[in-house]
C-alpha positions in Angstrom: 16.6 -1.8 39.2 15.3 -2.5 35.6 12.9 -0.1 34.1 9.8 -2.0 31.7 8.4 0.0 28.7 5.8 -2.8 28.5 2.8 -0.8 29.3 3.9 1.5 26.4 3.6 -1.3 23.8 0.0 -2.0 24.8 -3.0 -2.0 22.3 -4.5 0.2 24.2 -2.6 2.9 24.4 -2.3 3.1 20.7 -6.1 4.6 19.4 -5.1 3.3 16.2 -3.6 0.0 16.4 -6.6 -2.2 15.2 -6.9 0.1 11.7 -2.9 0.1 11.6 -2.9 -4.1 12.2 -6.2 -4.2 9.1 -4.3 -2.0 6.8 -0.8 -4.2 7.0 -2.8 -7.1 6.8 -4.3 -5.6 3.2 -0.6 -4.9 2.1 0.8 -8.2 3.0 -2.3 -9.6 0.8 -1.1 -7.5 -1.8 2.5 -8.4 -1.8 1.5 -12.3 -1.7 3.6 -13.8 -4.4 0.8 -15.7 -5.9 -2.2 -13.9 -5.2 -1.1 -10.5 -4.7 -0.8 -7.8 -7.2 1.0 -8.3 -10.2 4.8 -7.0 -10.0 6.5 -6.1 -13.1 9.3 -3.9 -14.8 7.4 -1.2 -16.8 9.4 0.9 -19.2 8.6 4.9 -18.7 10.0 6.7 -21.4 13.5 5.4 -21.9 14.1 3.9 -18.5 12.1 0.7 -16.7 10.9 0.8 -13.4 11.2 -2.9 -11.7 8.8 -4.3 -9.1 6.6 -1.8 -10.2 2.3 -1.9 -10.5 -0.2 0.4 -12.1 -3.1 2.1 -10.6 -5.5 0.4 -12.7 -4.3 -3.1 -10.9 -4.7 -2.0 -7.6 -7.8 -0.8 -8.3 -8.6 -3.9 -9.9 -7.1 -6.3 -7.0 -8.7 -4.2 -4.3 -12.7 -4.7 -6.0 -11.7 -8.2 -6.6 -10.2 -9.0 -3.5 -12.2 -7.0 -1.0 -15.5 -7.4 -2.4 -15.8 -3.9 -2.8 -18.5 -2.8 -5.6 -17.7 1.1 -5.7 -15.3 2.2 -7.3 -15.0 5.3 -5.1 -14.7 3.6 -2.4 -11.8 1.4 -3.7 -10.2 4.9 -4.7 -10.2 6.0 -1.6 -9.1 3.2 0.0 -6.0 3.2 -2.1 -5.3 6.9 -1.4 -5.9 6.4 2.2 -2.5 3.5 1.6 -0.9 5.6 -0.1 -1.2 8.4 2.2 0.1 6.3 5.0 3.0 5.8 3.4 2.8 1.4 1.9 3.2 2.1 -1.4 4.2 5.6 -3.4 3.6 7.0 -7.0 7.0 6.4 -9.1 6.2 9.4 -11.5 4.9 12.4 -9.6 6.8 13.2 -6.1 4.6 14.0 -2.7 1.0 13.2 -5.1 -0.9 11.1 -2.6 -3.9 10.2 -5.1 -4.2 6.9 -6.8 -6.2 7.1 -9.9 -7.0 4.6 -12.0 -5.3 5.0 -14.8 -1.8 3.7 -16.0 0.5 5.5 -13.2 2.9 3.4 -11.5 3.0 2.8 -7.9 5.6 0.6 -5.9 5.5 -0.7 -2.3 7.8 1.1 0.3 10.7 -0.8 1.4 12.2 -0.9 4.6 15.7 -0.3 4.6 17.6 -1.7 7.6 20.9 -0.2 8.0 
């Protein structure tokens, strides 16, 4: 007898799925090589963070990118990633709110053990 966990994979049975699918579609935008958000090694005091991006370029990708004309609403956008755990502030541990300002951010990374 084999047992299928099929019907528990189904879109439908997860009320989120289609704003999950949008938001990783937004994230693998950002991380685009060419067209994504700007990766670099930013020195913090004494020591440099690598791969790392500011909160004034993600606001700035996310306005250009998106279309979208508020600011605000870019902001919130942002925290609302952040929140869900894509990307994390470098500086300040458990903040969830992305300002635009010079704070660096980095993308989560999935580590397969």
């Amino acid at each position: 007898m084999e047992i299928s966990h099929n019907h528990l994979l189904s879109k439908s049975s997860y009320p989120r799925y289609f704003a999950f699918q949008k938001m990783e579609n937004v994230i693998k935008a950002m991380q685009h090589r060419q067209t994504g958000i700007a990766l670099k090694s930013q020195k913090l005091f004494l020591t440099t963070i690598s791969n790392a991006f500011t909160g004034e370029d993600l606001i700035d990708w996310l306005e250009k990118n998106l279309g979208i004309d508020d600011i605000d609403e870019a902001l919130h956008l942002a925290t609302l990633l952040c929140r869900f755990g894509y990307f994390f502030q470098v500086t300040e541990n458990g903040s969830t709110s992305v300002k635009e300002d010079s704070e660096l951010y980095r993308f989560q990374v999935i580590i397969l053990y």
